[in-house]
C-alpha positions as CSV (number, residue, x, y, z in Angstrom):
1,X,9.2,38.3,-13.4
2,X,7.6,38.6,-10.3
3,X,9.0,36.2,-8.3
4,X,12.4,37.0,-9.3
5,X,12.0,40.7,-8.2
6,X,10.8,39.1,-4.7
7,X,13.8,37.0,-4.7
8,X,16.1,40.3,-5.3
9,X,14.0,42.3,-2.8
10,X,14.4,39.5,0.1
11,X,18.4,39.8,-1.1
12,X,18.7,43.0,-0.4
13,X,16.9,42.7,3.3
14,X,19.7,40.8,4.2
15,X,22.8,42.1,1.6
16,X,24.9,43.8,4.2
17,X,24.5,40.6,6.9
18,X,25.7,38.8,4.5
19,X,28.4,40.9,2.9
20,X,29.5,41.4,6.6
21,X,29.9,37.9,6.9
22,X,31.9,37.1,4.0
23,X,34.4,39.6,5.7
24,X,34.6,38.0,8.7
25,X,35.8,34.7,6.8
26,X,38.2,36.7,5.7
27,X,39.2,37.8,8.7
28,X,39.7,34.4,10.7
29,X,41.5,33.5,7.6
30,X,44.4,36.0,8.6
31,X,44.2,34.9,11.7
32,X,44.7,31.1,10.7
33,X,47.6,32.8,8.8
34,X,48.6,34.1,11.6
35,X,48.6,31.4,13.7
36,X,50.6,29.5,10.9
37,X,53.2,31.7,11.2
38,X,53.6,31.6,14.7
39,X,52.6,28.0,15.3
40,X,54.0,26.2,12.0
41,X,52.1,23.5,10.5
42,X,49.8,22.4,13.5
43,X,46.1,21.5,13.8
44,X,45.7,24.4,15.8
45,X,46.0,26.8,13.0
46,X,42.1,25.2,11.9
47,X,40.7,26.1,15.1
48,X,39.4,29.3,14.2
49,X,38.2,28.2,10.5
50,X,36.3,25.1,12.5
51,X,34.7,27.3,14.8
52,X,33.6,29.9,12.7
53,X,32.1,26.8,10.2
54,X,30.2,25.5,13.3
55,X,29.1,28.6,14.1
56,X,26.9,28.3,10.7
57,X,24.2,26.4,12.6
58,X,22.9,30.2,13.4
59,X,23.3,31.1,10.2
60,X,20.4,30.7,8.6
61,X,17.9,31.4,11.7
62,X,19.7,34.6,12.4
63,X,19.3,35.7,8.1
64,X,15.4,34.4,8.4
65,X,14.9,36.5,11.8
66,X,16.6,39.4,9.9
67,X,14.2,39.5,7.3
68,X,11.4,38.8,9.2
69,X,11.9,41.5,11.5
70,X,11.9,44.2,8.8
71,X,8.6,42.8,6.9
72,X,7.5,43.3,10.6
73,X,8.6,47.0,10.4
74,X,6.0,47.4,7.2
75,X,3.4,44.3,7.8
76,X,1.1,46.1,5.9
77,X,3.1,46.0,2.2
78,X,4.5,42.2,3.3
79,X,0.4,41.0,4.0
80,X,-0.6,43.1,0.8
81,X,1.9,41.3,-1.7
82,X,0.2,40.0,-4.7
83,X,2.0,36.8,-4.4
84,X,0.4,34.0,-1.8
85,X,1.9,33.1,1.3
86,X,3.5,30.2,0.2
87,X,5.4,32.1,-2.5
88,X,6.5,35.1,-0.2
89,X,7.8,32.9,3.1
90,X,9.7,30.3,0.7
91,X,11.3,33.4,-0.9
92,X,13.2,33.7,2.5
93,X,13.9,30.6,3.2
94,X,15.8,30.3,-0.5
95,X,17.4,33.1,0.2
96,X,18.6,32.4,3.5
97,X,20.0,29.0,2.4
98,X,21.9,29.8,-0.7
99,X,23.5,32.7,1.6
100,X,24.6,30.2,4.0
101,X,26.0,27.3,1.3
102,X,28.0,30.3,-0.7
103,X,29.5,31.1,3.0
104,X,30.3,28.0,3.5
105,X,31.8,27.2,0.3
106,X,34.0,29.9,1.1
107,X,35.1,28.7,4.2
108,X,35.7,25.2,3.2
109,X,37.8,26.5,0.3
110,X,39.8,28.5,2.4
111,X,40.2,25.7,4.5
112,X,41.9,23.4,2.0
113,X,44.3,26.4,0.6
114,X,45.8,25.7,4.4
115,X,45.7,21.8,3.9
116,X,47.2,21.6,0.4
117,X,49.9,22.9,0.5
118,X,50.9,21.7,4.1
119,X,49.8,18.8,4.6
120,X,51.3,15.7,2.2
121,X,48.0,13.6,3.0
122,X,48.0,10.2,0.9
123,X,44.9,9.2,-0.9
124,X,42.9,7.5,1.9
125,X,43.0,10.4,4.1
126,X,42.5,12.9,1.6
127,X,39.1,10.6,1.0
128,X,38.1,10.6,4.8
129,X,38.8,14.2,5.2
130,X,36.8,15.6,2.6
131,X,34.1,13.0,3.0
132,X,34.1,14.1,7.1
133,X,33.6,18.1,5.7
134,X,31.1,16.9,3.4
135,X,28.9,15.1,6.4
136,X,29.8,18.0,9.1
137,X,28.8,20.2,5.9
138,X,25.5,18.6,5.2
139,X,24.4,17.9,9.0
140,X,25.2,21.8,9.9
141,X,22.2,22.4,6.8
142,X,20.4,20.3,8.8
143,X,20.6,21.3,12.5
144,X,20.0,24.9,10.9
145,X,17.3,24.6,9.1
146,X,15.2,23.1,11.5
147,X,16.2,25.7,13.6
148,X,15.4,28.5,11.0
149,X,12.1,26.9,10.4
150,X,11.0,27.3,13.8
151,X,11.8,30.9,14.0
152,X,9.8,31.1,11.1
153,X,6.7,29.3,12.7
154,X,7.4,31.8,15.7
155,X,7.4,34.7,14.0
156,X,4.4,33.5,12.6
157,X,2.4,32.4,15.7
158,X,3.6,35.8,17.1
159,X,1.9,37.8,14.5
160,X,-1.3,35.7,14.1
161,X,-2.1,35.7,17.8
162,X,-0.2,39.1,19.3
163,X,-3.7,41.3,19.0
164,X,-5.7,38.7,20.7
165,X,-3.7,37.7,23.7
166,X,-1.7,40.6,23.8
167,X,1.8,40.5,26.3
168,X,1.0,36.8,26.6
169,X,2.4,35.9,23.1
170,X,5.4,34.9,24.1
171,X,4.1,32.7,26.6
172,X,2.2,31.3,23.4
173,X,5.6,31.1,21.7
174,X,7.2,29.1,24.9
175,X,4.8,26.6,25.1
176,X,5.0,26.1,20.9
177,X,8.9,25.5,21.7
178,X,8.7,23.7,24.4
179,X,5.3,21.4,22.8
180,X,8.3,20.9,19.8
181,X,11.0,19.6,21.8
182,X,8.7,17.3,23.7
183,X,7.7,15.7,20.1
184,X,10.8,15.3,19.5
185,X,11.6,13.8,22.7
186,X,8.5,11.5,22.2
187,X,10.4,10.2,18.6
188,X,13.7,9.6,20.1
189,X,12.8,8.1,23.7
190,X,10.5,5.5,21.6
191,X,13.0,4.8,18.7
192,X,10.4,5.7,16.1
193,X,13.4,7.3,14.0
194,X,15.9,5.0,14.3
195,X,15.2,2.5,11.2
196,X,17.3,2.5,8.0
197,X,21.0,2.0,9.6
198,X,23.9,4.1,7.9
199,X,27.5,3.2,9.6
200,X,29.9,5.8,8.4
201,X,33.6,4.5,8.6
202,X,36.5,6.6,8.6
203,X,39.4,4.2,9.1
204,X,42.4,6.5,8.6
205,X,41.0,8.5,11.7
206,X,41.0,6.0,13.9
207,X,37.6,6.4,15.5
208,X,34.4,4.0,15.6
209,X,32.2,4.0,13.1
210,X,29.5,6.6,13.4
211,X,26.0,5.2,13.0
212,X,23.4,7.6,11.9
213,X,19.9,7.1,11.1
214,X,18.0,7.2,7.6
215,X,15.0,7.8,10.0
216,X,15.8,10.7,11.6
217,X,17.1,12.4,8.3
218,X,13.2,12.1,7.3
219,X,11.8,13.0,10.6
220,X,14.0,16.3,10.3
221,X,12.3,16.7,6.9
222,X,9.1,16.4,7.1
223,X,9.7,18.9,10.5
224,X,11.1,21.4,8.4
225,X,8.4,21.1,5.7
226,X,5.6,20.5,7.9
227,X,6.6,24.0,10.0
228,X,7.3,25.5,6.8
229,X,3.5,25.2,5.8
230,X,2.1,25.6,9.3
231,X,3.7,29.0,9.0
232,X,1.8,29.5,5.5
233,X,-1.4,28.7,7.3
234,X,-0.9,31.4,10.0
235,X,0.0,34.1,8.0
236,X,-2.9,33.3,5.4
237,X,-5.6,32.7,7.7
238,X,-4.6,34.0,10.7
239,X,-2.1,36.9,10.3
240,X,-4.4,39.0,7.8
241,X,-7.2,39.2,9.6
């Protein structure tokens, strides 16, 4: 099927990245091992395991920009593909995502072969901890898609407008980020996301309830799919001709 040789063509753009990154898991493993050995059964031994796992918000923009940047190297066979726009960009995207939740996945079960068999948690904070790494899980998808989204739109401004302006496409590109970020300022300073209240309570932590926003989890949607199909516009329309 066509799409599915797409799919294993955008794979291979960004195979080794990815393969490279499953090693370095590996690696801060051993070093949490290490740490463990040294350390004994602290906190510290997760440092390296949470920073790594935050370190996931550039995941996915650093995979898209990856791929993008070698279509860019052959624009000619990208713009000539058979298959529309729509089908081509959200081939990347895909990609990109399911190469960050398998990385993740990794890391968060290499995380719990260090929590199982040292720490004799009882039920109610086994429940908080794994519902806290499903919510820093879920909100790390979140801060990086948006962020891959708009290195999509970029890439796509870039390429639509870079013969016609020239060297000042990337003052184009600022004034798209910085237009973005003043939307989004424009939202938050007027409280247009804050409706539907979610209070997430994690009593065996002893911390105050985190409030969160079923508002701004749309907001962030319709961002990501509303960039998503601005990009399809540009390279239709704009980047072809």
């Amino acid at each position: 099927m066509a799409w599915a040789a797409l799919f294993k063509k955008d794979f291979r753009l960004t195979r080794t990245i990815f393969l490279v990154g499953l090693v370095i898991n590996f690696l801060v493993l051993l070093l949490s091992l290490y740490l463990v050995m040294r350390m004994g059964d602290s906190f510290f031994i997760f440092a390296p395991l949470l920073i790594i796992i935050l370190f996931h918000i550039f995941y996915f923009p650093i995979m898209l920009f990856i791929s993008l940047k070698t279509e860019a190297n052959q624009m000619h066979l990208f713009l000539h593909n058979p298959q529309s726009a729509t089908t081509l960009l959200l081939s990347k995207v895909l990609n990109g995502l399911i190469m960050m939740v398998v990385s993740l996945v990794v890391l968060y079960m290499m995380a719990s072969l260090l929590i199982i068999p040292r720490f004799n948690l009882i039920e109610q904070y086994w429940t908080d901890t794994w519902i806290s790494g499903l919510l820093i899980f879920v909100h790390i998808m979140i801060v990086s898609m948006q962020i891959g989204v708009l290195v999509l739109f970029l890439w796509s401004l870039y390429h639509s407008i870079k013969h016609r302006i020239g060297r000042w496409s990337w003052l184009a590109l600022l004034g798209a980020v910085i237009i973005k970020f003043r939307i989004d300022a424009y939202f938050v300073s007027f409280n247009l996301t804050q409706w539907g209240d979610l209070r997430m309570s994690f009593p065996t932590f002893q911390i105050e309830p985190i409030q969160v926003y079923v508002g701004e989890y749309l907001y962030h949607f319709m961002c990501f799919i509303g960039l998503f199909y601005l990009s399809v516009w540009l390279v239709d329309r704009k980047v072809e001709k």
